[in-house]
C-alpha positions as a printed NumPy array, in Angstrom:
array([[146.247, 162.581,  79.488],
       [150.16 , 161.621,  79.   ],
       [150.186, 165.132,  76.339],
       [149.15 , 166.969,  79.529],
       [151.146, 165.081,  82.707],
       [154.402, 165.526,  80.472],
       [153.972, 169.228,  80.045],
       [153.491, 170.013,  84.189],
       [156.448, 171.757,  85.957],
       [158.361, 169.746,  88.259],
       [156.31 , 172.286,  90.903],
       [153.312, 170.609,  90.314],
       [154.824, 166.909,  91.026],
       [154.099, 166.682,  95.159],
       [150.194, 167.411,  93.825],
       [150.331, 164.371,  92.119],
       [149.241, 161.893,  95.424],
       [146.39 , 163.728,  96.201],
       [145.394, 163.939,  92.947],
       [145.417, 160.412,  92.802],
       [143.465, 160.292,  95.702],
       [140.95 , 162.467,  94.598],
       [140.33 , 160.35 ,  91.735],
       [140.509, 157.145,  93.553],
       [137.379, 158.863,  95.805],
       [135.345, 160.26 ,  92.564],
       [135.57 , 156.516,  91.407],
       [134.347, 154.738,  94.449],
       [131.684, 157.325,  94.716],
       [130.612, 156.983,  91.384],
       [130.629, 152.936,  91.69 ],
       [128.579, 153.711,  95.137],
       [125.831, 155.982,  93.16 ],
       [125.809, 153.148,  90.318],
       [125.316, 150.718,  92.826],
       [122.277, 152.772,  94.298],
       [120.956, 153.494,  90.841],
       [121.187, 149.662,  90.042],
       [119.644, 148.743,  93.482],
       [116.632, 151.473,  92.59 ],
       [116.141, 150.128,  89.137],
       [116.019, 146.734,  89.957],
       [113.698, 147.857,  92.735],
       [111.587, 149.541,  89.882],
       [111.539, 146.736,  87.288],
       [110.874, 143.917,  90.029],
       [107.548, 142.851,  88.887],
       [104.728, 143.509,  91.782],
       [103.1  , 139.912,  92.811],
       [ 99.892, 139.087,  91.654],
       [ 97.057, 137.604,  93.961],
       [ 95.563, 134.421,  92.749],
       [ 92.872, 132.262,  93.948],
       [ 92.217, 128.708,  93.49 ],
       [ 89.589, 126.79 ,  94.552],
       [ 90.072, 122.903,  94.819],
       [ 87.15 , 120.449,  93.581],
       [ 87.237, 118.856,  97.088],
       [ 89.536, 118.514, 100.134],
       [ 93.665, 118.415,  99.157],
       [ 94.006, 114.891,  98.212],
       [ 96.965, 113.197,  96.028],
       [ 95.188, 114.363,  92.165],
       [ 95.905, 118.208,  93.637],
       [ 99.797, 117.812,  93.738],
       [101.182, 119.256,  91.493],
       [ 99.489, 122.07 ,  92.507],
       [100.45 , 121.875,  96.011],
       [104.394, 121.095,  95.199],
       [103.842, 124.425,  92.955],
       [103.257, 125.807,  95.996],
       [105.445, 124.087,  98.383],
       [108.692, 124.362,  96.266],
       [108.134, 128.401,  95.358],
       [107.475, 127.641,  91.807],
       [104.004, 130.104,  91.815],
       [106.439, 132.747,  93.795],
       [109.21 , 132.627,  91.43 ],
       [107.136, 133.289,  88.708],
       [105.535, 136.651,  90.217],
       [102.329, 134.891,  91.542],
       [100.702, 134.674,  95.328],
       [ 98.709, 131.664,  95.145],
       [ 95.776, 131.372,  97.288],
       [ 94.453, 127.665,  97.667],
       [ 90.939, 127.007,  98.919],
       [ 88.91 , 123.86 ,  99.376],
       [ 85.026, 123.877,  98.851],
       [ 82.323, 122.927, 101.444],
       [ 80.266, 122.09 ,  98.115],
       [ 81.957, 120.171,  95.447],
       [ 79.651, 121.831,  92.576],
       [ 80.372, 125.067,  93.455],
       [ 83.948, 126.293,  92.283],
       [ 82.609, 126.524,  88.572],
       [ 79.895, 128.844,  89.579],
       [ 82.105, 131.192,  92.011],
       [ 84.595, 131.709,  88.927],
       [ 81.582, 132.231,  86.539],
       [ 81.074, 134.814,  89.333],
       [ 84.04 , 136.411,  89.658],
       [ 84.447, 135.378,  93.199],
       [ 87.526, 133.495,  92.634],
       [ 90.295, 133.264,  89.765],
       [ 90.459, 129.578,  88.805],
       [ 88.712, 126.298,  90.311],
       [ 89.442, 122.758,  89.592],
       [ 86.364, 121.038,  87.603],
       [ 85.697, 118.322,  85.302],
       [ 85.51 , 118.312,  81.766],
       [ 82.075, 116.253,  81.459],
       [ 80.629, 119.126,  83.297],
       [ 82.293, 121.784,  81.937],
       [ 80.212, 120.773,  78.813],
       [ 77.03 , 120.76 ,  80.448],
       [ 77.791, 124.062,  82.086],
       [ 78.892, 126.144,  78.54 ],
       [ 75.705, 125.18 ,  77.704],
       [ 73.55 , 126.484,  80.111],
       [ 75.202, 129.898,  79.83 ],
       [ 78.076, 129.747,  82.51 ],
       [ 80.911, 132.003,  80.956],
       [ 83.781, 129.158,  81.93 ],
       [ 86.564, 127.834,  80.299],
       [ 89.15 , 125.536,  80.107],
       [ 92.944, 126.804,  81.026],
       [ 94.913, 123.324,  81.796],
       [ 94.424, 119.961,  82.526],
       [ 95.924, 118.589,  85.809],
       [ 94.519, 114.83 ,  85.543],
       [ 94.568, 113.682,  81.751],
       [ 92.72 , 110.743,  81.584],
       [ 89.41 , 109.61 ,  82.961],
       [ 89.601, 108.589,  86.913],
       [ 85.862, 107.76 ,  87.124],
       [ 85.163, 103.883,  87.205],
       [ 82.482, 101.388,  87.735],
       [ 83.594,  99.434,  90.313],
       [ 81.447,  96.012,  92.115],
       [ 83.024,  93.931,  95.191],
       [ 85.715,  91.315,  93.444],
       [ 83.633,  88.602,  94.929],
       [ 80.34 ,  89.757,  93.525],
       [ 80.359,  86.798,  90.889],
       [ 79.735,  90.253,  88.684],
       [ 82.775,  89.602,  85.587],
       [ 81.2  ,  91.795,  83.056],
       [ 78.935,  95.152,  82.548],
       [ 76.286,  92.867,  80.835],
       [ 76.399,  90.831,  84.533],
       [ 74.768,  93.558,  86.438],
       [ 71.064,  93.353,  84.898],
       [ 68.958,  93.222,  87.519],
       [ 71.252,  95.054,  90.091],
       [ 71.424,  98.178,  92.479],
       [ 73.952, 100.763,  91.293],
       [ 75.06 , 103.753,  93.579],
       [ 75.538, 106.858,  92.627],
       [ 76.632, 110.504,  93.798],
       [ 75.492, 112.838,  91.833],
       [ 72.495, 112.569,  89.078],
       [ 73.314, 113.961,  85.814],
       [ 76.63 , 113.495,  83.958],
       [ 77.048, 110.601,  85.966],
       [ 74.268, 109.027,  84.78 ],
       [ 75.062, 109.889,  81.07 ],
       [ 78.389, 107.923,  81.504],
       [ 76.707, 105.236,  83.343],
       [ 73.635, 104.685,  80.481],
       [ 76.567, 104.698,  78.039],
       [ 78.658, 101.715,  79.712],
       [ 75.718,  99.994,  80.3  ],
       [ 74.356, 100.402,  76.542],
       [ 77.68 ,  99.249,  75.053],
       [ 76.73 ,  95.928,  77.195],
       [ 73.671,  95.298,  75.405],
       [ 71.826,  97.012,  78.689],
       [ 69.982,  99.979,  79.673],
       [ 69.396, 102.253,  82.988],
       [ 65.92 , 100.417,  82.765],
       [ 67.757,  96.921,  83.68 ],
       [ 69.39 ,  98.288,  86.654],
       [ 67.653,  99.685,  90.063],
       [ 69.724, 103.242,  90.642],
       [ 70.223, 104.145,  94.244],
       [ 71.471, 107.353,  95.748],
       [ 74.13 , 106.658,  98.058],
       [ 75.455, 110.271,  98.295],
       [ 79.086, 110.54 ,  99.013],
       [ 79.243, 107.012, 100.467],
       [ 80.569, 104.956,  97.457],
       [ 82.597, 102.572,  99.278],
       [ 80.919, 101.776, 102.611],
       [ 77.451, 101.275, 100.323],
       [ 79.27 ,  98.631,  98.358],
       [ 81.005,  97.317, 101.244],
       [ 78.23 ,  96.83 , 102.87 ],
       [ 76.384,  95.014, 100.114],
       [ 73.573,  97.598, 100.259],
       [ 74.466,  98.17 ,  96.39 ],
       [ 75.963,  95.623,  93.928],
       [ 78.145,  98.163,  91.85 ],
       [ 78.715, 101.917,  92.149],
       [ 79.07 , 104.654,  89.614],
       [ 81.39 , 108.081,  89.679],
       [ 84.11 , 105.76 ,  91.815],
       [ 87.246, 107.34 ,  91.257],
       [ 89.551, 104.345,  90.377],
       [ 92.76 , 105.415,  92.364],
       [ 90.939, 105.904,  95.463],
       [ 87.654, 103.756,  95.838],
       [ 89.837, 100.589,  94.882],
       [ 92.361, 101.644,  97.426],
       [ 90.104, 101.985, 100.109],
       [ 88.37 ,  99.086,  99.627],
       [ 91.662,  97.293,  99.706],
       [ 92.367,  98.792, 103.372],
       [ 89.021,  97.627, 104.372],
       [ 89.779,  94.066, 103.234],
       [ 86.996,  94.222, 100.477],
       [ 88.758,  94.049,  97.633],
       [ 86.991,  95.735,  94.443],
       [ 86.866,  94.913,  90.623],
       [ 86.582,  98.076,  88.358],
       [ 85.054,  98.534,  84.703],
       [ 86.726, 101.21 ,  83.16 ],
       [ 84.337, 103.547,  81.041],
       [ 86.548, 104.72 ,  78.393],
       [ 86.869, 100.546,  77.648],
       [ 82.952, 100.502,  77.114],
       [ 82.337, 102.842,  74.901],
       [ 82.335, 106.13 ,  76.637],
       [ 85.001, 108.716,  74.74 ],
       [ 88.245, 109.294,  76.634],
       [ 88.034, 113.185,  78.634],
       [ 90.362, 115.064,  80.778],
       [ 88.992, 113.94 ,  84.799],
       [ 90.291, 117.266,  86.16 ],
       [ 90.662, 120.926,  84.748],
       [ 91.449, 124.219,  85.371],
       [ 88.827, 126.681,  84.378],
       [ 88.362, 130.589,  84.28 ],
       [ 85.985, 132.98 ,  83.731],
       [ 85.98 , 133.435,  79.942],
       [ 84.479, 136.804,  79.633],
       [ 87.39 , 137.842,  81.782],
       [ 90.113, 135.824,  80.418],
       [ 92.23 , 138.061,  78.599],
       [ 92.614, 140.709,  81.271],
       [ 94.43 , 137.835,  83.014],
       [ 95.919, 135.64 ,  80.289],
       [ 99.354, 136.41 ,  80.888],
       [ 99.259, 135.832,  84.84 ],
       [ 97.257, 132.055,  84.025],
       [100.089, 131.535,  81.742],
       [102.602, 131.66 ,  84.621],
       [100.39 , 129.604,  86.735],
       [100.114, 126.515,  83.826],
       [103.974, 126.969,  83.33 ],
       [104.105, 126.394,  87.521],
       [102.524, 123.683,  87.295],
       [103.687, 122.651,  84.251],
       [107.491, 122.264,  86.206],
       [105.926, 120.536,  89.075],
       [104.402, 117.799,  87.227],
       [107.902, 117.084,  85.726],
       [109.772, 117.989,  89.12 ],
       [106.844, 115.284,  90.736],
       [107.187, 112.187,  88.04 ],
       [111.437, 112.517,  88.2  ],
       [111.217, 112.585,  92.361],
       [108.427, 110.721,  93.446],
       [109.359, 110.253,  97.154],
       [110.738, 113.723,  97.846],
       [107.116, 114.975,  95.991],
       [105.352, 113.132,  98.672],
       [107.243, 114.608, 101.891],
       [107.151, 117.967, 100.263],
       [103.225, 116.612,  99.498],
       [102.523, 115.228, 103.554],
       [104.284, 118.587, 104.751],
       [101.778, 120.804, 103.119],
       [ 99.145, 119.418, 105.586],
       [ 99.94 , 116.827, 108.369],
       [ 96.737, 115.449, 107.699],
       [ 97.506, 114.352, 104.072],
       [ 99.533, 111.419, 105.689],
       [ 97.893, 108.619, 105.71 ],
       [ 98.33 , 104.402, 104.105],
       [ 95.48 , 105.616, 101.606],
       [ 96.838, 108.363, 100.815],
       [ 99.934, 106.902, 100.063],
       [ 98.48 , 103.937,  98.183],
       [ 96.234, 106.703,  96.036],
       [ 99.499, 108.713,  95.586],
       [101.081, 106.074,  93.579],
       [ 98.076, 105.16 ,  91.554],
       [ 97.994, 108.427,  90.255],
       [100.981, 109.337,  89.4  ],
       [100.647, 107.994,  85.753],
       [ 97.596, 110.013,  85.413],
       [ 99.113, 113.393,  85.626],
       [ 99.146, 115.696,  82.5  ],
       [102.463, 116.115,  81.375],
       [101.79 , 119.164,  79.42 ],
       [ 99.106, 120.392,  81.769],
       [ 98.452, 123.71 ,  79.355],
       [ 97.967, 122.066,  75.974],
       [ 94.833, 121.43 ,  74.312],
       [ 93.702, 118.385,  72.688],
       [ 90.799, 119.837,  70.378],
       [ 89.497, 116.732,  69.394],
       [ 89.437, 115.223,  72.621],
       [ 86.63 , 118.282,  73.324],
       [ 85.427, 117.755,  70.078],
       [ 84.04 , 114.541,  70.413],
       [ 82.752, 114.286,  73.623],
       [ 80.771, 117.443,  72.874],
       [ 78.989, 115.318,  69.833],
       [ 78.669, 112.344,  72.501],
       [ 76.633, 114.768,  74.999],
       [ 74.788, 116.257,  71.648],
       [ 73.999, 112.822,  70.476],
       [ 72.667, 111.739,  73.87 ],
       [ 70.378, 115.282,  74.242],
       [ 72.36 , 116.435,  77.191],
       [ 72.974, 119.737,  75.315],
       [ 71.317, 121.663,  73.047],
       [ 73.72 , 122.743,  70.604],
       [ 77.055, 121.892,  70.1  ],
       [ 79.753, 124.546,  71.475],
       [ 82.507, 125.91 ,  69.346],
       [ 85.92 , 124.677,  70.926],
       [ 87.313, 128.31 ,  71.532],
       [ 83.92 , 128.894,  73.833],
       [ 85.029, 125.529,  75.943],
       [ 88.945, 125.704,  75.968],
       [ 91.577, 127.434,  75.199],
       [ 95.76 , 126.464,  74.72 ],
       [ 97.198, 129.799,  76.483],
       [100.739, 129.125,  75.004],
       [ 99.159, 128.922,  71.277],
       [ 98.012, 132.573,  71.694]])
């Protein structure tokens, strides 16, 4: 460029300005197309969102928030995903609605999960929100009841039949007892007001951060045996699962979820009190004293890596059910859960 300015006529010098002028132009047009073309691609390579729906085990309660903070602080959007959170009008359902494609993921239990590979249902195990086992036995603290072996001879009430009753037979054998040296009673969904109310001496499937709570607030205070102390194996309480016959058409999208939640856990245990407004704002409803007691009993409970896998925790309460005849074969651990970041 200097070989050829140096060789131009003096003529040719007035041209120079608009020259100038002209190239100033070409440039800013040139930056204005490249800012178009960068607008376009990034318009292009923005990944699309991806619908996904979640159904609860229950109502929203404090054991969903990570979930819900996910949700409330943008960490699902961020990550390319439109969460859709649902609650159940039938606790047992959720499993059977993802074994039916009807929904993406639903929060279970791993004691059932068990029970349900083997009958056939094509779930699976994606991430653990509650890592340690929130069902209790639990009898009024002035039942004169100190031990397990003290309730020969008693009512127990219970929710649901099944699993429940495995665990139960369990404490109760690692006592010295059976379930023929108690009287069972159905109580439904009314755990607390049954014991309460002294129509039962001790229920079974209490979940220890709320029942104990509760009965607190109604000036009942409660006493609670925990089951992984007599001799039931320690299980994840609550679980994601999917459908496993679809699972890798969505593997990558679940990962992103888990990793969501993963963040929200941590964001939850480093800001407690700002994870409860951003908790109570998600429904006005969620405000209460008992929820608020319940929040900060479970807390500690929270899976801290909510996506990996402990094998042998699967392992061996598959051989418990197995041993006890709840199932009919034992399940290989790939068919009941799966670590999505170890694929």
């Amino acid at each position: 460029m200097r070989t050829t300015a140096r060789s131009h006529p003096p003529s040719h010098r007035p041209a120079r300005p608009l020259r100038r002028w002209l190239t100033l132009a070409l440039a800013s047009l040139t930056i204005g197309m490249t800012g178009t073309a960068s607008a376009q691609d990034n318009e292009i390579d923005a990944p699309e969102m991806i619908d996904l729906s979640v159904m609860l085990d229950w109502y929203a309660n404090p054991v969903h928030a990570p979930l819900i903070i996910a949700k409330q602080r943008g960490l699902f959007e961020k990550r390319g995903l439109d969460v859709d959170i649902q609650s159940p009008a039938d606790p047992s359902v959720p499993p059977k609605l993802v074994a039916a494609g009807r929904v993406d993921l639903a929060l279970s239990y791993q004691p059932q999960l068990h029970l349900q590979v083997d009958q056939g249902l094509p779930v699976v195990r994606i991430g653990t929100l509650v890592a340690t086992p929130l069902n209790a036995l639990v009898v009024r603290a002035d039942s004169g009841i100190e031990a397990v072996a003290d309730l020969a001879g008693h009512k127990i009430g219970y929710s649901v039949g099944g699993v429940e009753e495995v665990l139960l037979a369990a404490t109760l054998e690692h006592s010295g007892l059976s379930l023929d040296d108690v009287e069972l009673v159905n109580v439904n969904f009314s755990l607390t007001p049954a014991l309460i109310s002294q129509r039962v001496d001790a229920v079974t499937g209490a979940f220890r951060n709320f029942e104990l709570a509760q009965m607190r607030h109604e000036g009942v205070p409660g006493k609670a045996f925990y089951i992984e102390e007599e001799g039931v194996p320690t299980y994840d309480e609550l679980i994601f699962v999917a459908n496993r016959d679809t699972l890798d058409d969505h593997r990558d999208a679940y990962r992103r979820f888990m990793a969501a939640i993963g963040e929200a856990t941590a964001w939850i245990i480093n800001h407690p009190d700002d994870a409860w407004q951003r908790f109570i704002d998600y429904d006005e409803s969620l405000d209460t004293p008992l929820n608020a007691e319940a929040w900060e009993a479970t807390l500690p409970r929270f899976a801290l890596r909510p996506a990996a896998l402990d094998t042998k925790r699967y392992r061996d309460f598959e051989a418990f059910l197995l041993e006890r005849g709840e199932i009919k074969a034992q399940s290989p651990i790939s068919r009941l859960a799966v670590d999505l970041d170890a694929q």
